[in-house]
C-alpha atoms as one frame of an Amber mdcrd trajectory, in Angstrom:
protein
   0.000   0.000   0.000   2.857   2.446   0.944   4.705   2.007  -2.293   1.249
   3.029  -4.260   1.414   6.587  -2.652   4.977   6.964  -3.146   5.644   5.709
  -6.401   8.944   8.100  -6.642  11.489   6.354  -8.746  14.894   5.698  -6.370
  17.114   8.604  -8.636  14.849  11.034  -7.175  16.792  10.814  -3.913  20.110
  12.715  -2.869  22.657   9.583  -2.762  20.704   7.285  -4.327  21.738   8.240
  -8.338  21.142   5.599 -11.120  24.203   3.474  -9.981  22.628   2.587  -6.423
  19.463   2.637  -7.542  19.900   0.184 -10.076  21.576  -2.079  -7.506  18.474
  -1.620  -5.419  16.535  -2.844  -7.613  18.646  -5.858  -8.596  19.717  -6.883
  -5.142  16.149  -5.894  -3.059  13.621  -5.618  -5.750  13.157  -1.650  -4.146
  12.558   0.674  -7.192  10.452   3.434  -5.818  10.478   5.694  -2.430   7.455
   3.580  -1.068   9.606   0.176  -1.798  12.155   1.869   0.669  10.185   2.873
   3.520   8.958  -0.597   3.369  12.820  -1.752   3.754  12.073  -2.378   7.602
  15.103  -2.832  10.106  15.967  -6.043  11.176  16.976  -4.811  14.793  17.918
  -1.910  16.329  20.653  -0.555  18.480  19.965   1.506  21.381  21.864   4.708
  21.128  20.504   6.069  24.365  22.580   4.283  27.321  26.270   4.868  27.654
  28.670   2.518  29.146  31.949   3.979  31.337  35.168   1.966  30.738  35.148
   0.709  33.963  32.077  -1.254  33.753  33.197  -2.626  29.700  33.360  -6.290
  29.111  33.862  -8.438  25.617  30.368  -9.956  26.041  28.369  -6.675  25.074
  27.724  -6.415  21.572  28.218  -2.537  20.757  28.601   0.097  23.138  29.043
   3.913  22.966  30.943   5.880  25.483  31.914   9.651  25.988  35.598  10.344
  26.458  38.489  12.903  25.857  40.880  11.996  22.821  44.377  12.480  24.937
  46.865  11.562  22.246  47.008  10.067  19.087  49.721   8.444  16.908  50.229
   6.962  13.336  52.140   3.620  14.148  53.558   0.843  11.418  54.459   1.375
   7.681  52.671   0.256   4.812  49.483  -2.383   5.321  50.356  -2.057   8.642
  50.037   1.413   9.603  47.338   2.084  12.114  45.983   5.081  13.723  45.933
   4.530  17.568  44.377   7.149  19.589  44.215   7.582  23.498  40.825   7.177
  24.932  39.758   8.069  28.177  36.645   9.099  31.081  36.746   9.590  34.548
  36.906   5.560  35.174  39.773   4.783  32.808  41.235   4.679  29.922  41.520
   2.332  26.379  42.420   2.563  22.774  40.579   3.451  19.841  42.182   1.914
  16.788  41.674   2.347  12.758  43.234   0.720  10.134  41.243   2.061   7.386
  40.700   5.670   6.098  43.269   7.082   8.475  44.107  10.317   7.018  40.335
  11.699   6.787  40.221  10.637  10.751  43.897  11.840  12.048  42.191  15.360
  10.255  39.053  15.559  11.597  40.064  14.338  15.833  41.340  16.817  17.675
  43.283  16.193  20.645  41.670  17.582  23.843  38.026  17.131  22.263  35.592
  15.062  23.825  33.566  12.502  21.597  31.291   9.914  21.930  32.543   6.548
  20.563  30.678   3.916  19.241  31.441   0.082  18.655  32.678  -3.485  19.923
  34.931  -3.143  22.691  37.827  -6.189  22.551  40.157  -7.124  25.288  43.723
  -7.541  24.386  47.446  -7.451  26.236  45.222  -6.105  29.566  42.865  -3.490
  27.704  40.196  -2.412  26.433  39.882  -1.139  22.489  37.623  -0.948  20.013
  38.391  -1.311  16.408  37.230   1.589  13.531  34.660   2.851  16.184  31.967
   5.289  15.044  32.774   9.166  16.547  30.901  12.098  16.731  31.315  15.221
  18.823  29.928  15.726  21.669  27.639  17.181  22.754  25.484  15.983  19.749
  24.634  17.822  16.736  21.069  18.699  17.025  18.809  17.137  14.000  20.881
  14.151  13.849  18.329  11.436  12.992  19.227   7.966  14.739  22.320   8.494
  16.995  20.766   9.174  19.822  17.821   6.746  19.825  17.252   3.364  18.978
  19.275   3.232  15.638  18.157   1.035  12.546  19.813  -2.348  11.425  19.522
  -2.738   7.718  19.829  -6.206   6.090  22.561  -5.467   3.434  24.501  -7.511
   0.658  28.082  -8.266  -0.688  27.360  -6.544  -4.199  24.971  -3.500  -1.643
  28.348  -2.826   0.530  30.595  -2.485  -2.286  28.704   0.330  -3.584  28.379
   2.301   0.033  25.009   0.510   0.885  25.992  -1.145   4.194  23.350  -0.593
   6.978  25.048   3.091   7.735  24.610   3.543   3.796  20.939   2.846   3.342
  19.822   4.683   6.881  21.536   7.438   4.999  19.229   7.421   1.867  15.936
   6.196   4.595  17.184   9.327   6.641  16.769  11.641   3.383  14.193   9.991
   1.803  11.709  10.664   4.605  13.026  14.032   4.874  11.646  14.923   1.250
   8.928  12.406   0.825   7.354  11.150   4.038   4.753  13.984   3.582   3.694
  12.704   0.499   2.338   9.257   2.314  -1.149   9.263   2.216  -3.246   7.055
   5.386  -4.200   3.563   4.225  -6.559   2.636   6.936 -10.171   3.916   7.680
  -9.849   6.511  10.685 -12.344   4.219  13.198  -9.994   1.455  12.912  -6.841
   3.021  14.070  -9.317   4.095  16.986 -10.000   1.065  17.497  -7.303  -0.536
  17.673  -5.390   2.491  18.780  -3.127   2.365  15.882  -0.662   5.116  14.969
  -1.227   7.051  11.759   0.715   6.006   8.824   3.326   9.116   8.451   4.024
   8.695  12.108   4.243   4.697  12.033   7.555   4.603   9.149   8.853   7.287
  10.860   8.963   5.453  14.115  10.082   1.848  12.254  13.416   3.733  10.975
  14.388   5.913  13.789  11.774   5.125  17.033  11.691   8.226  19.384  12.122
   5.531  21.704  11.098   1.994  22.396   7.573   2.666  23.221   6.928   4.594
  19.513   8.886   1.661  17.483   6.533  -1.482  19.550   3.354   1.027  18.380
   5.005   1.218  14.690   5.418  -1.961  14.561   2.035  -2.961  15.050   0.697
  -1.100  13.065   2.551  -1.975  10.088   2.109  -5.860  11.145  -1.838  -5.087
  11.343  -1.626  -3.120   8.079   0.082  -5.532   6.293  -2.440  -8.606   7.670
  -4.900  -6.849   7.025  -4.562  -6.042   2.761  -3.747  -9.966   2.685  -7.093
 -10.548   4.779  -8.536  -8.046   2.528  -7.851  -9.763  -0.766  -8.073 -13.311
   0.157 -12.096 -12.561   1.558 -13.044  -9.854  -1.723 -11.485 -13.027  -3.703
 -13.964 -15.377  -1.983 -16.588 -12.753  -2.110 -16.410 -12.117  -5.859 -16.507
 -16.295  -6.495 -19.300 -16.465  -4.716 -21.098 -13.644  -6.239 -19.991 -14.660
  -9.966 -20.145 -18.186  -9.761 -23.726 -19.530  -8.943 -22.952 -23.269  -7.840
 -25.288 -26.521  -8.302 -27.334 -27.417  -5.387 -27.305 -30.783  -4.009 -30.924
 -30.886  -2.714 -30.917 -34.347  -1.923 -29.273 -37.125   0.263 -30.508 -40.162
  -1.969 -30.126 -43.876  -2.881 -26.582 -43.994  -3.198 -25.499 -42.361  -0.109
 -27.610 -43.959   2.156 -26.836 -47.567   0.901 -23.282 -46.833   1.544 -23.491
 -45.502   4.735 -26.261 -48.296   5.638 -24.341 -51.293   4.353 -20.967 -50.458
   3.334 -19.610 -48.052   5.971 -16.701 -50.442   7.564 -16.692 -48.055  11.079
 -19.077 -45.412  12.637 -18.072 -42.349  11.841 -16.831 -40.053  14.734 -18.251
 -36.702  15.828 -15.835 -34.524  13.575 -16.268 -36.668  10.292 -20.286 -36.194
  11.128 -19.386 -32.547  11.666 -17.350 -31.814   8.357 -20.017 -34.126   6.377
 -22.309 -31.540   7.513 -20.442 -28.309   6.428 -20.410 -29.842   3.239 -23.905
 -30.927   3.054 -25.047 -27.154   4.018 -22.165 -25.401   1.375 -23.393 -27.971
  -1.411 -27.337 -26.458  -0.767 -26.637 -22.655  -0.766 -26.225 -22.377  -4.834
 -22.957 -20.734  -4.199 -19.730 -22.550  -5.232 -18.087 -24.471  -2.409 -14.751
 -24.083  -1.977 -13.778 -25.625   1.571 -10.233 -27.106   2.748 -10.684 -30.316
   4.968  -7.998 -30.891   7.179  -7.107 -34.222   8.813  -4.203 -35.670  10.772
  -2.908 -38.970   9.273  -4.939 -41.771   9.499  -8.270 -39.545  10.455 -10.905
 -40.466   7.971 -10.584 -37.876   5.471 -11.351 -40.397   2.491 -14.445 -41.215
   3.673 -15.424 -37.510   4.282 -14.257 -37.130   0.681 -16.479 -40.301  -0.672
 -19.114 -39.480   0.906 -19.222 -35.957  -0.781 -18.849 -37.666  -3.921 -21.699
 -40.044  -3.361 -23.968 -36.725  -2.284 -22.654 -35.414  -6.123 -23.755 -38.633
  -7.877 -27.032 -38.808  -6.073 -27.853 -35.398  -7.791 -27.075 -36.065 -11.010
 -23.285 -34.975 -11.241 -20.082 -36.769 -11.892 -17.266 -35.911  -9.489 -12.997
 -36.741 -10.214 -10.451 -36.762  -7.328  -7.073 -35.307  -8.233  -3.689 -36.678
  -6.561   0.004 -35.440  -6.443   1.161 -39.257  -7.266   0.480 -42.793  -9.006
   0.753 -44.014  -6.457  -1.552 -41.948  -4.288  -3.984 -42.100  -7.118  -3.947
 -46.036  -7.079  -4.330 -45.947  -3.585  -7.731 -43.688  -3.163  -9.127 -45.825
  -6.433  -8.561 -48.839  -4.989  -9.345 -47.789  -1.408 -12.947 -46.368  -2.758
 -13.636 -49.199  -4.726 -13.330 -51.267  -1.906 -15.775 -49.088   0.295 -18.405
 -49.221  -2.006 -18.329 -52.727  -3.438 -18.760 -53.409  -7.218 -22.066 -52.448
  -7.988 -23.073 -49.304  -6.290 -21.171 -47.128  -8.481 -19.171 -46.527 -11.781
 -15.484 -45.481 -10.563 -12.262 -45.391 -13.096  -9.108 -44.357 -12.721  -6.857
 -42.245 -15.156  -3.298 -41.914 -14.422   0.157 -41.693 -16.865   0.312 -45.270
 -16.960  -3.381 -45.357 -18.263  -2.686 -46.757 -21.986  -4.216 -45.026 -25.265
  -6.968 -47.980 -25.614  -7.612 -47.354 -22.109  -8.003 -43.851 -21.993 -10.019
 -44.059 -25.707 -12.607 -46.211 -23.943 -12.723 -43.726 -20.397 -12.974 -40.516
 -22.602 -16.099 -41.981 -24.170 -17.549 -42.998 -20.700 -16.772 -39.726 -19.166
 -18.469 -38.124 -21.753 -21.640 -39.959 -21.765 -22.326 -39.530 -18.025 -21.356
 -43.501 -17.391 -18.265 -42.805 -14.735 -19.115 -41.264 -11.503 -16.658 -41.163
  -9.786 -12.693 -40.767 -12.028  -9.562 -40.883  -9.534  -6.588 -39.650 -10.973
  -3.236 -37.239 -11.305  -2.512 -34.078 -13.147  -3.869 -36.563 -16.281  -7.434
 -35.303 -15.041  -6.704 -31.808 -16.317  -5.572 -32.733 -19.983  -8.087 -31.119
 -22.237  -9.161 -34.350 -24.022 -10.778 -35.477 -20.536 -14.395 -34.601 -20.521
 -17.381 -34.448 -18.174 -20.881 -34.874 -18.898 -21.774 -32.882 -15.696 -18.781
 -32.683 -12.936 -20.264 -31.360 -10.012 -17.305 -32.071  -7.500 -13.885 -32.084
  -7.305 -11.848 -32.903  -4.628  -8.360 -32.472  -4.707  -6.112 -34.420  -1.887
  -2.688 -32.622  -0.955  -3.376 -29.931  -2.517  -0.275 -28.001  -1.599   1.644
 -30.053  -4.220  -0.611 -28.793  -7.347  -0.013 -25.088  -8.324  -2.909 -22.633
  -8.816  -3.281 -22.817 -12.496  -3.463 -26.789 -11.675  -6.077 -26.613  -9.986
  -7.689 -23.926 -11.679  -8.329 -26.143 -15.251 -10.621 -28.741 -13.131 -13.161
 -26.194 -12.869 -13.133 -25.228 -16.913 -14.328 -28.952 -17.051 -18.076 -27.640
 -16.413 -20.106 -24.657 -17.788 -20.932 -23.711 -13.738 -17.976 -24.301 -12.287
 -17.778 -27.316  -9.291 -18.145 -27.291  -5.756 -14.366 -27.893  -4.672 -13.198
 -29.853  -1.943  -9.876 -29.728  -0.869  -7.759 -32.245   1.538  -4.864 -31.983
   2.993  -3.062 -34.500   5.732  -0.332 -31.685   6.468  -1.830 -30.389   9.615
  -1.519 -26.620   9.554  -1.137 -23.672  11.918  -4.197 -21.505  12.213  -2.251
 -18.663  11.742  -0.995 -20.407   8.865  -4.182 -21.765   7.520  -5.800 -18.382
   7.735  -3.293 -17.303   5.782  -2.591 -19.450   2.626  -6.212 -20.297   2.674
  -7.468 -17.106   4.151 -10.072 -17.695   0.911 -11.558 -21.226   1.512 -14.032
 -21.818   4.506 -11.712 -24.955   6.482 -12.926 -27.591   7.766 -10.879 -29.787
  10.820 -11.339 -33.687  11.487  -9.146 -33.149  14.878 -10.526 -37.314  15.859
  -9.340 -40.167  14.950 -11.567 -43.300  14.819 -12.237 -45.136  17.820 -10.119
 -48.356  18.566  -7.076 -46.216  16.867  -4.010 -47.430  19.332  -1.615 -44.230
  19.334   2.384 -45.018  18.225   4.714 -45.485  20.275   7.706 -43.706  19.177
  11.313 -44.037  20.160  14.804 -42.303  19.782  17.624 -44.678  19.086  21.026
 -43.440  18.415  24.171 -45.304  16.083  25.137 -47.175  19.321  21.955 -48.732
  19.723  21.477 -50.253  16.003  21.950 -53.909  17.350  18.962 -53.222  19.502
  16.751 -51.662  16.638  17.665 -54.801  14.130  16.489 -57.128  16.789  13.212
 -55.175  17.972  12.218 -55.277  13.930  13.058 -58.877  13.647  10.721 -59.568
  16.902   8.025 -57.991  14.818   8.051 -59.139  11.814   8.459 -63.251  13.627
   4.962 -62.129  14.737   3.747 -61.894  11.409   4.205 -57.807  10.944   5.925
 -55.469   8.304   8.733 -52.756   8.405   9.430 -49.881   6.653  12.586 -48.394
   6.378  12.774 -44.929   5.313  16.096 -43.179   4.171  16.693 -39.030   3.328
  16.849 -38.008  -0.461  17.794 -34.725  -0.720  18.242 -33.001  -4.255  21.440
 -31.388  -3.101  23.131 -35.001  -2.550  21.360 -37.558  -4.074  24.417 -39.278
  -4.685  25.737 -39.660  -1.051  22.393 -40.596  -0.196  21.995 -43.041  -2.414
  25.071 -44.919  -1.581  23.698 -44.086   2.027  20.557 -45.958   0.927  22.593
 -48.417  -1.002  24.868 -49.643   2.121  21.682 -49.514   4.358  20.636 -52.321
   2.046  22.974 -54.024   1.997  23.172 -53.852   6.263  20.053 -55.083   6.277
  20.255 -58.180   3.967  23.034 -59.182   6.151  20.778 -58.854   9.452  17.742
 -60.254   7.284  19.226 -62.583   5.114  17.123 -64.897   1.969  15.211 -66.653
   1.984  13.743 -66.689   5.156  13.323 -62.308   5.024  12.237 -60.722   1.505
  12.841 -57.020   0.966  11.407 -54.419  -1.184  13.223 -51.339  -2.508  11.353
 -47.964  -3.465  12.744 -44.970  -4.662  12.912 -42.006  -7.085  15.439 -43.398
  -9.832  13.082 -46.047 -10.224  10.339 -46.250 -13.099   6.550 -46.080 -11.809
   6.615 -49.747 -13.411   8.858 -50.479 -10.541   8.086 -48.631  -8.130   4.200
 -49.964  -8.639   5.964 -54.035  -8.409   8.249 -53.140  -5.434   5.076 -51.590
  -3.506   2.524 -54.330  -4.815   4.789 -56.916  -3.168   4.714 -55.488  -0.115
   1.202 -54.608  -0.197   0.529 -58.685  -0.511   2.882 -59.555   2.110   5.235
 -61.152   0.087   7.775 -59.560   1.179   8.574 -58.169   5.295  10.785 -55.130
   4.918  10.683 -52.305   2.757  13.409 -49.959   2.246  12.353 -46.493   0.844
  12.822 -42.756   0.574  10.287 -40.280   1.090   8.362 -41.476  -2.259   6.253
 -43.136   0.500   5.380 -40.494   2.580   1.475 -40.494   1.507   0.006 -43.293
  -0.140   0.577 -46.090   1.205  -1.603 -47.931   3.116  -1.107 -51.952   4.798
  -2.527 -52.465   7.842  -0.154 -54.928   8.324   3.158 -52.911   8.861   3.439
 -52.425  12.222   7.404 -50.350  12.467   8.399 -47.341  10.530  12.119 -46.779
  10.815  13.197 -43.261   9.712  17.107 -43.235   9.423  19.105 -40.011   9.626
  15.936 -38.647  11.191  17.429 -35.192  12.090  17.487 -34.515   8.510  13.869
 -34.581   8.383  11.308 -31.495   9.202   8.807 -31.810  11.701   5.624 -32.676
   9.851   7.210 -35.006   7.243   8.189 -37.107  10.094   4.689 -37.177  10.835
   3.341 -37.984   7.706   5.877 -41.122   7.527   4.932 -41.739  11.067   1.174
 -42.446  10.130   2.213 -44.887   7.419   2.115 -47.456  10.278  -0.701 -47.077
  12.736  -3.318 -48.474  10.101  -4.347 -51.739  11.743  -5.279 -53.796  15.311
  -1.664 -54.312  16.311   0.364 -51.333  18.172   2.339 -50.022  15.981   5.912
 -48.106  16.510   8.272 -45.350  15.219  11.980 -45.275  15.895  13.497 -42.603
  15.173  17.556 -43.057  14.217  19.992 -40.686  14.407  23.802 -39.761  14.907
  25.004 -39.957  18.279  25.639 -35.376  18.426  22.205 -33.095  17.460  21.790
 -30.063  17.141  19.510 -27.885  19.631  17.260 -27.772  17.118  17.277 -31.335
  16.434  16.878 -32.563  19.467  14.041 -30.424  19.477  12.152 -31.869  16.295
  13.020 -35.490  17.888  11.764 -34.544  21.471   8.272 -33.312  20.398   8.011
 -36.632  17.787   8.328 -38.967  20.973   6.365 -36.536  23.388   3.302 -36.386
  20.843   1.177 -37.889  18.563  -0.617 -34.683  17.669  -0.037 -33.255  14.476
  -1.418 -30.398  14.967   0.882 -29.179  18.011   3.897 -30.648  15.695   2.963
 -28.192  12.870   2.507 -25.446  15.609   6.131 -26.370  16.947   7.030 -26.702
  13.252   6.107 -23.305  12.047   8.408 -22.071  14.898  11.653 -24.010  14.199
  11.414 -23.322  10.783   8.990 -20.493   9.998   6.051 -20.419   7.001   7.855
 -20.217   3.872   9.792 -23.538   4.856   6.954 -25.615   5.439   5.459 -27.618
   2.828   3.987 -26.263   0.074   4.196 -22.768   0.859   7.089 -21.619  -0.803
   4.319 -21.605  -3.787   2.313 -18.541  -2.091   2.504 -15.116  -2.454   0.987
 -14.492   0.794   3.814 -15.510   2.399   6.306 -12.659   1.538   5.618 -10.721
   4.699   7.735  -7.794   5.107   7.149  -7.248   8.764   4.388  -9.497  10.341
   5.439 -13.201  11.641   3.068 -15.952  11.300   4.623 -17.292  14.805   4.190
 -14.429  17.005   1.565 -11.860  15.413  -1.642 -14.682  15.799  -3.588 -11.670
  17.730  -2.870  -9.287  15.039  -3.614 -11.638  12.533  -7.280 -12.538  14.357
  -7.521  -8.579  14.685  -7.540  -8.121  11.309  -9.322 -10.891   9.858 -12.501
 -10.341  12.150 -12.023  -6.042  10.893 -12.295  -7.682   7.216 -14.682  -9.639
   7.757 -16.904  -6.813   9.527 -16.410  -5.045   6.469 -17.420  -7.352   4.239
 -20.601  -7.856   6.323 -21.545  -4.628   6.460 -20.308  -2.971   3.664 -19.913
  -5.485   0.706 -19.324  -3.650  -2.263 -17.180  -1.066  -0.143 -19.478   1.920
  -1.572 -19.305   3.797   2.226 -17.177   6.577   1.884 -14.653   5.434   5.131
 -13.827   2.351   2.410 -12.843   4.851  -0.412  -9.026   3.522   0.621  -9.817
  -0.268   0.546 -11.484  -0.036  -2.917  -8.629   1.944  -4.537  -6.304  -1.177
  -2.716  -8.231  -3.510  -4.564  -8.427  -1.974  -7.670  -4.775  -1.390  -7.852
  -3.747  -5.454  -7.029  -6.353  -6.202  -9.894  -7.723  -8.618  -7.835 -10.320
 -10.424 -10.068 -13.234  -8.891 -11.321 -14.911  -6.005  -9.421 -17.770  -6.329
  -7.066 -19.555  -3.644  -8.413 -19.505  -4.522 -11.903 -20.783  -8.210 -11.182
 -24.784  -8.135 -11.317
């Protein structure tokens, strides 16, 4: 929003020129005035407390002190040479020492003056000294911006520095770039919410972010600029939703009928719990309003969300429309089809899968099906949105992992029907709330937070190198009783080499430990075809073989109740929640099931921290909350993908109230004031219009 009033190109500004403006651009993506003052500090220092020699010690960072220069001296010759100048207060004395641009200083310190100093202090042969130090007279200059208050921290870079856009550099240009222009910012908020909310004006707000009168005026700029900045992505994300809504009448499901209620009398395998009943019911209601659905079900591992999403299907076909189920993988794919097939039986429904391995004759035959209205239900992968597939009426589409499809992806399912279909998305990647409200901030979300009754939580364990013996033989225990293992190794694009020679030897460790023909092992992973991947997995799945070695390929997907051990090796090099996900791969049938967890014998902090919270919980919710901490939003997966996430100031970890603030402001807005005609919204239309975001409320009829 800033940037939009301030649209003054970077040469503008004394300093800047074309030179420094064109590595602005290049190196920060800043190109106008507004870009800058959205440049935020990264911390501060606080240039209000002075330190006396006395009381110095190596441990504090930066520290300014106020002295009398009593000598100084040019010492050395050549590189060497180094201007060392006699420091003291009425507690001591210590040395102030540059090596760099010592003519310009030797000119400009005058012996007898007293300065203030400014930098780290070292201790070296019994003294205190601090290198290149920062001096200005004292007392201050009055109108010096920064050096007496909390001064600005500017993240800088290699190619920034060499042209004389350190920190120092760019507070320079900030410092004269709010001198000429700050005037020019124009307030971006509606006055009765920075009442509200007691919010500082906009002018007053980037003043206090680059220099803070003191620490009270830079928490109050900061919030406001966090709320502001919540807010416009609140804004969007809800006009976004409001505009579908408004454009795209959706097909009402009216009925619960014959299909539905056969499968839920006489096929259901398990009663459904309270929140499957619950999310069924959100649907139910969305699918009745004539408005397009568009809701995000969310479901820890193993907590019924195919069923949920069948069920929705079966509502679809009981009203006369088709519905297709996109996943990520082949493997995924096979699973739901075969998974769904085996819910309803054989003769309750029409349900075909389409995936790359799908032949020509195949595909010839399903296109003509699909076409005619005889496939309900078609299960597939990104085959689904090839423009030769064709609905007679799709009326749902459900799309499972969703973060792993990009917008556009997802976007072609719904060309597949004049009035576009109700959408249902899944997801078993538990996410933050913070987080959910914002990457989905657009989709009404849905939480199955139960599992089904009789589900016996995993027991999960930590076992270091020294205790591999112990692992081998807990395995072998189980699969003498009749079980299955997985063993899971890291592939990581940076070193797929290493570790697949890690995954190679691993192998080969365990064919020694399990030899033929009494133990059969499968092997899974991403050099192999989806011919042999398909076999190696199909084996397993039949029992025919006990252990299966794998990388992450099977971190969704897979599904055999028999398995009863996942064993993650190098486990540390995992994040949180895709430990999870592997972790529900077992967990699927009567027997307890177990983790273990293997890694090197030294972790890091944060390490141990991932591995503590996988043995402590079973909760994937609290793991993605712990998850989002360790390694912030735009790590976790998926996310990288959204826009959203390129917050210049707010944190999805620590700003949840401002984030709730000004979701439930939007919201109220929206309410009250849909097509933002009252003349306190003037602001928020002009926002919208500028991010072109879709097609204008007041132009849709």
């Amino acid at each position: 929003m800033i940037e939009n009033f301030v649209p003054y190109p970077l040469t503008y500004l004394k300093g800047a020129g074309s030179r420094k403006a064109d590595i602005l651009s290049k190196e920060l993506n800043i190109k106008t005035v507004g870009d800058l003052f959205k440049l935020y500090p990264f911390r501060y220092i606080d240039r209000t407390k002075f330190y006396q020699i006395s009381a110095l010690n190596e441990d504090l960072p930066l520290v300014q002190i106020i002295g009398k220069v009593n000598s100084k001296q040019l010492v050395g010759e050549g590189p060497k040479k180094r201007l060392v100048v006699k420091f003291s207060d009425s507690t001591g004395s210590m040395e102030l020492v540059w090596f760099q641009s010592i003519k310009w200083i030797d000119e400009n310190i005058q012996v007898g003056k007293v300065y203030i100093a400014f930098g780290k202090p070292n201790f070296f042969n019994g003294a205190f000294s601090i290198a290149h130090p920062e001096i200005e007279s004292y007392p201050r200059t009055e109108g010096l911006i920064g050096n007496s208050t909390l001064q600005p921290v500017y993240n800088s870079t290699e190619k920034l520095k060499k042209s004389f856009l350190d920190s120092k550099g760019i507070q320079r240009i900030i410092e004269h770039a709010l001198e000429v222009y700050l005037h020019h910012v124009k307030e971006t908020l509606p006055s009765y919410i920075l009442q509200k909310y007691k919010l500082p004006p906009l002018k007053t707000a980037i003043q206090n972010i680059h220099f803070p009168q003191d620490l009270k005026a830079l928490k109050n700029a900061q919030r406001r600029l966090k709320f502001e900045e919540l807010f416009f992505i609140q804004l969007e994300m809800l006009h976004s939703k409001l505009v579908r809504q408004l454009k795209y009448k959706g097909m009402v499901f009216s009925k619960v009928g014959e299909k539905l209620n056969t499968f839920y009398n006489q096929h259901l395998p398990f009663p459904l719990t309270g929140a499957q009943k619950r999310v069924i019911k959100e649907i139910r209601l969305d699918t009745q309003r004539g408005i397009q659905m568009n809701r995000l079900v969310q479901g820890d591992v193993g907590s019924g969300k195919t069923v949920v999403a069948l069920m929705s299907m079966l509502l679809a076909v009981d009203n006369g429309y088709q519905s297709c189920m996109m996943a990520p993988t082949e493997i995924l794919a096979r699973q739901h089809f075969h998974s769904i097939q085996e819910l309803v039986g054989e003769n309750l429904i029409k349900i075909a899968l389409l995936t790359g391995s799908t032949t020509k004759k195949q595909r010839e035959i399903l296109h003509k099906q699909l076409e005619a209205g005889e496939i309900d239900i078609l299960v597939g992968t990104h085959a689904l949105i090839e423009d030769k597939v064709k609905f007679n009426n799709l009326g749902l589409v459900v799309i499972d992992e969703q973060h792993r499809f990009g917008v556009q992806q997802r976007a072609k399912l719904w060309q597949k029907n004049n009035i576009p279909p109700h959408v249902l998305v899944m997801t078993a990647t538990p996410i933050p709330r913070t987080l959910a409200m914002t990457l989905y901030g657009d989709l009404d979300v849905s939480m199955i937070d139960e599992l089904p009754a009789g589900r016996k939580p995993i027991n999960t364990h930590h076992f270091t190198e020294g205790q591999r013996l112990r692992m081998f033989g807990f395995i072998r225990r189980e699969i003498d009783l009749g079980r299955q293992v997985y063993v899971v190794y890291p592939l990581i694009k940076e070193s797929e080499k290493l570790d697949l020679l890690n995954l190679e030897a691993g192998i080969e460790q365990l064919r020694y430990q399990f030899p033929l023909p009494e133990y059969q092992i499968s092997i899974v992973h991403g050099k192999l075809s989806n011919a042999e991947k398909e076999y190696e997995m199909q084996r397993f799945v039949e029992g025919k073989t006990q252990i299966m070695v794998a990388t992450t390929v099977i971190e969704v997907g897979v599904n055999v109740p028999n398995a009863s051990v996942m064993v993650i090796e190098n486990s540390e090099r995992f994040g949180l929640s895709q430990l999870h996900q592997l972790r529900g791969r077992v967990g699927r049938g009567a027997d307890q099931s177990y983790c273990i967890l293997m890694t090197g014998n030294k972790l890091s902090n944060e390490g141990k921290l991932r591995i503590e919270t996988m043995v402590r919980t079973n909760n994937g919710f609290e793991i993605s909350e712990t998850d989002l901490q360790l390694r912030g939003p735009g790590d976790l997966a998926g996310t990288q993908q959204s826009g959203v996430l390129n917050l210049k100031i707010a944190n999805l970890t620590t700003d949840h109230a401002i984030l709730k603030e000004a979701r439930a402001t939007v919201v109220q807005i929206f309410e009250q004031d849909p097509m933002l005609q009252a003349p306190d919204h003037v602001l928020l239309k002009y926002h919208l219009d500028q991010e072109n975001q879709g097609i204008r409320l007041d132009k849709i009829s």
